[in-house]
C-alpha positions as CSV (number, residue, x, y, z in Angstrom):
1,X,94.3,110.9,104.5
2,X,93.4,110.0,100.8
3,X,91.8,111.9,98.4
4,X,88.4,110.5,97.5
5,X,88.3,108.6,100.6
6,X,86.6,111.3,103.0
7,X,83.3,113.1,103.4
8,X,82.9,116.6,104.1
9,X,80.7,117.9,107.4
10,X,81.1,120.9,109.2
11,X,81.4,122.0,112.9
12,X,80.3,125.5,114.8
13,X,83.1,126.8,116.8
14,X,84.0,129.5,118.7
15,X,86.6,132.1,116.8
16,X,89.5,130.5,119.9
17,X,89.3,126.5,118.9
18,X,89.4,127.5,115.1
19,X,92.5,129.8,115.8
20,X,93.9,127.5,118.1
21,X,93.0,124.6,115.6
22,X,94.7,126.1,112.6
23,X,97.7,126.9,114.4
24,X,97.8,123.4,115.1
25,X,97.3,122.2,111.9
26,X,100.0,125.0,111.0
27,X,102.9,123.1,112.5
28,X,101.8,119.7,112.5
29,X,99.9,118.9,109.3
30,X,101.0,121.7,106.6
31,X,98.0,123.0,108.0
32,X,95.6,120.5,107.0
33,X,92.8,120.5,109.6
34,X,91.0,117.7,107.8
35,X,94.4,115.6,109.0
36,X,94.7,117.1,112.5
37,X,90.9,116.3,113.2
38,X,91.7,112.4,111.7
39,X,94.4,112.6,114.4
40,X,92.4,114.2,117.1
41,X,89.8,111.8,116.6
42,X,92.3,108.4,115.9
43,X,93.7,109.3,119.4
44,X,90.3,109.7,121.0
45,X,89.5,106.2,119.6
46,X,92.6,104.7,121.7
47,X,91.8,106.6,124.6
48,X,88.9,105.5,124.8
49,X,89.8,101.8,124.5
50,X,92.3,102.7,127.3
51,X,89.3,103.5,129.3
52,X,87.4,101.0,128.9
53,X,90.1,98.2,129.4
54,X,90.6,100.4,132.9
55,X,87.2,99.9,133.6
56,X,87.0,96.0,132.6
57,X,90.1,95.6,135.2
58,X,88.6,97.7,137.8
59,X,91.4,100.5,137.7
60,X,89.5,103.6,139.0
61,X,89.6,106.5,136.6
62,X,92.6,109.4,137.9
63,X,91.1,112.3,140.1
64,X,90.7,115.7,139.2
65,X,93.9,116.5,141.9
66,X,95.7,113.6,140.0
67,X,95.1,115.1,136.9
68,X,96.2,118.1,137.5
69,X,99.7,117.2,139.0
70,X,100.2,114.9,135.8
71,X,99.3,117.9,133.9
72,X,102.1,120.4,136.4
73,X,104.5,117.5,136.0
74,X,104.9,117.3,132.3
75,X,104.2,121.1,131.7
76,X,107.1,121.9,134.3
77,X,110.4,123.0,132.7
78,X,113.2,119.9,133.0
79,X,115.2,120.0,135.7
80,X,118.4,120.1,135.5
81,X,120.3,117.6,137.1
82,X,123.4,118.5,139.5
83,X,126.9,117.2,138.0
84,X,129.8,116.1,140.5
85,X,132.9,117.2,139.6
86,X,135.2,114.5,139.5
């Protein structure tokens, strides 16, 4: 973000989503929330073009049940792959 280029507004949020915000910010934006929020907000802006070209194609939008094993999937420790000995 540059300096001079932004305006200020405010949000209400619970004491969690702050925490959990700044902690964020913490490790990925020397805890600049102004930049996480940019980045929060610049992906939302993709997604929702995603969507939308999903929509325009007829590609239905994933289930709750697909969701959710995406979600297990990439949460789910690596596996670790069997070696044969030679």
């Amino acid at each position: 973000m540059r300096p001079g280029r932004t305006k200020t507004t405010s949000f209400s949020l619970d004491e969690a989503t702050l925490r959990n915000l700044k902690a964020l910010a913490a490790r990925r934006h020397k805890g600049n929330v102004s930049a996480l929020l940019a980045d929060v907000a610049a992906r939302e802006v993709k997604l929702a073009a995603a969507e939308a070209y999903f929509e325009k194609h007829g590609i239905p939008p994933l289930t709750g049940d697909a969701i959710r094993r995406v979600e297990a999937e990439w949460q789910a420790p690596p596996s670790r792959k069997k070696r044969r000995a030679a």
